[in-house]
N, C-alpha and C positions, 0 to 999 in steps of 0.2 A: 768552632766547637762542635762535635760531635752530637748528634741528639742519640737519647735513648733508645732500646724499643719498648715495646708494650707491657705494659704493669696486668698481670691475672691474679686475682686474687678469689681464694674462692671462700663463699659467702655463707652457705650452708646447703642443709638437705630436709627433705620432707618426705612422708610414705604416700605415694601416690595407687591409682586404681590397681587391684590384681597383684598387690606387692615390689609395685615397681619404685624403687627411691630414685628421687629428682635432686640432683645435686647441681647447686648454682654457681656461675663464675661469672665473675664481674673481669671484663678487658678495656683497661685504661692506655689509649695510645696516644703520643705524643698530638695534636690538632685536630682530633678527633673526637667526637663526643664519646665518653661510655658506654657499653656496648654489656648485655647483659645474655648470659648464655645459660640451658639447661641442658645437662645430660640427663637422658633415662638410660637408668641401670635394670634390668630384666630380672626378676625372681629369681627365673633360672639360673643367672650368674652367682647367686649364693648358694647353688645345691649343687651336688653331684662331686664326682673326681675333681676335676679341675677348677673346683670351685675359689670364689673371692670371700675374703672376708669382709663384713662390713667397715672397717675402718682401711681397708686398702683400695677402697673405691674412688675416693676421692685423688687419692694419689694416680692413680691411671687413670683417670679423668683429665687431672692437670696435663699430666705427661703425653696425652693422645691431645688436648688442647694446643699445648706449646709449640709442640709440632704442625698442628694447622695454621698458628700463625706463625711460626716458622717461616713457612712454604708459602706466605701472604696470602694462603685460603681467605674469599670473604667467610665470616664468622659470624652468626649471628643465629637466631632463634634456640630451634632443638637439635639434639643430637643424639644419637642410640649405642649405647657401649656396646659390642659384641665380643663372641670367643674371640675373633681376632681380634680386634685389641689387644685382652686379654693375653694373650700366646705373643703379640708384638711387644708389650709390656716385661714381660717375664722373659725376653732373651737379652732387655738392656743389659749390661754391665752393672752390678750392685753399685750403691754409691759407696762412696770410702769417708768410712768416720772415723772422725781422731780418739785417737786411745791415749787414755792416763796414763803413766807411767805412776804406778802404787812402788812406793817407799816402803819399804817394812821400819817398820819403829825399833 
């Protein structure tokens, strides 16, 4: 039987020093203990041109996470979003979501 890989789930966020939000992810892998991770996100990354929104920070959090365990990077403490993230993020491929087919009455 196949084993899984690793369960990330993320946990939430809080305002930390200078505007920085700290957003949490919990990595459950199969024989290993729980593994609890912060990203800091930087002020910065909400202002300017190329800015994030606050609710898509989490989402490229997960997605630069995924990827390090991916690559079985060891994981653990902190971690720092940067533009690059950012720019590695925004050249994914959109995801594809299913669309309803509306009936007219």
């Amino acid at each position: 039987m196949r084993e899984s890989g690793p369960s990330i789930r993320y946990l939430g966020f809080a305002s930390g020093p200078e505007g920085v939000r700290q957003l949490d992810f919990s990595i459950d892998s199969p024989n290993q203990q729980p593994v609890t991770l912060r990203f800091d996100v930087p002020y910065m990354l909400f202002t300017g041109e190329n800015r994030i929104l606050p609710q898509e920070a989490a989402g490229i959090c997960y997605a630069k996470l995924k990827d390090l365990v991916g690559r079985d990077s060891a994981v653990s403490g902190r971690v720092l979003l940067t533009d690059t993230d950012i720019y590695q993020y925004r050249q994914l491929p959109a995801p594809r979501h299913r669309t309803s087919k509306h009936r007219p009455s």
